[in-house]
C-alpha positions as CSV (number, residue, x, y, z in Angstrom):
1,X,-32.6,110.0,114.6
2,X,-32.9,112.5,117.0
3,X,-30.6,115.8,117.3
4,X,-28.5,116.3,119.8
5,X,-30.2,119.9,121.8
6,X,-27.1,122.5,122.2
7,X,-27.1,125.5,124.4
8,X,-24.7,128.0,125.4
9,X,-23.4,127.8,128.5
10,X,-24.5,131.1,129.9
11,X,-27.9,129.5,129.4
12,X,-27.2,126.4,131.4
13,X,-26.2,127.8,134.5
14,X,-27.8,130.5,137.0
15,X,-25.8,133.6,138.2
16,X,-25.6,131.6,141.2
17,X,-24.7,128.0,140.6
18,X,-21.9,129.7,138.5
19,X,-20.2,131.3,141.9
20,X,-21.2,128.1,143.9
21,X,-19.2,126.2,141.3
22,X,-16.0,128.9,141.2
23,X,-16.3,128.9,144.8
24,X,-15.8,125.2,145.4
25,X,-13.2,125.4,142.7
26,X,-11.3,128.0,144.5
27,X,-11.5,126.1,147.7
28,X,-9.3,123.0,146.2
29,X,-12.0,120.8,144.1
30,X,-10.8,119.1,141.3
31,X,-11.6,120.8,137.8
32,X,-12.2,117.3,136.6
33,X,-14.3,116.0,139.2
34,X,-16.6,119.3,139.1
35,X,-17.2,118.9,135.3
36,X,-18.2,115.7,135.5
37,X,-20.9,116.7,138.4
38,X,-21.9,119.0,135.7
39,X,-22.5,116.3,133.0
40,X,-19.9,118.9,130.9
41,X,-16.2,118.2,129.5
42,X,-13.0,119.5,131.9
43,X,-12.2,121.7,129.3
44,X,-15.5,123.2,128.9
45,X,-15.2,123.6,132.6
46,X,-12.1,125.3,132.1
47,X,-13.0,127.8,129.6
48,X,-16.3,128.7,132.0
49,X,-13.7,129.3,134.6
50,X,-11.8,131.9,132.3
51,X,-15.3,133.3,131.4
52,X,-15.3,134.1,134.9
53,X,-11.8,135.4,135.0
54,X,-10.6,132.7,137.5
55,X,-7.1,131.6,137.1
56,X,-6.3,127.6,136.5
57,X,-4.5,126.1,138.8
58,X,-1.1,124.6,138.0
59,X,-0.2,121.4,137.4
60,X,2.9,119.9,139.5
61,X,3.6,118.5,142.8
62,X,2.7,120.2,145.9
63,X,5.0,120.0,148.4
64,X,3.7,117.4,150.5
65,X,3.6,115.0,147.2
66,X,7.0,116.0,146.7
67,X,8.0,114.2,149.9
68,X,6.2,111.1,148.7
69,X,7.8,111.1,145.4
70,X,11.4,111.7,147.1
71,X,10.8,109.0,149.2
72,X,9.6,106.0,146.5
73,X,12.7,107.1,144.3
74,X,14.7,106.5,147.2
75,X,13.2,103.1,147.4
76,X,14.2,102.5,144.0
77,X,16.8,99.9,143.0
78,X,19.8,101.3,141.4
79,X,21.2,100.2,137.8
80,X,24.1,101.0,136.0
């Protein structure tokens, strides 16, 4: 049975590819889809991110996807 190898983060990332990552975060990439480019869990992703002092982004609907969801309720049939 072999044992799973475990590292600390710090130690799996250069100075670098950290700020490359943050960066691309920053500029509107998906937490979720970044982590899993890294082969790491979105929360682990997360928690690097607040290593780093970088704020999460928060959930809910911009407002362009507001329009869309305004619109497909309108759409809806209505019951009493």
């Amino acid at each position: 049975m072999s044992a799973r190898q475990r590292y600390r983060l710090a130690d799996r990332f250069k100075p670098d590819e950290l700020a490359a990552l943050v960066a691309r975060y920053k500029a509107g990439e998906s937490s979720l889809q970044l982590a899993k480019e890294q082969g790491i869990a979105k929360s682990t992703f997360l928690r690097l991110l607040a290593d780093h002092n970088v704020e999460p982004r928060k959930y809910g609907l911009t407002p362009a996807k507001e329009g869309t969801a305004e619109g497909l309720i309108d759409t809806l049939p209505v019951r009493i």
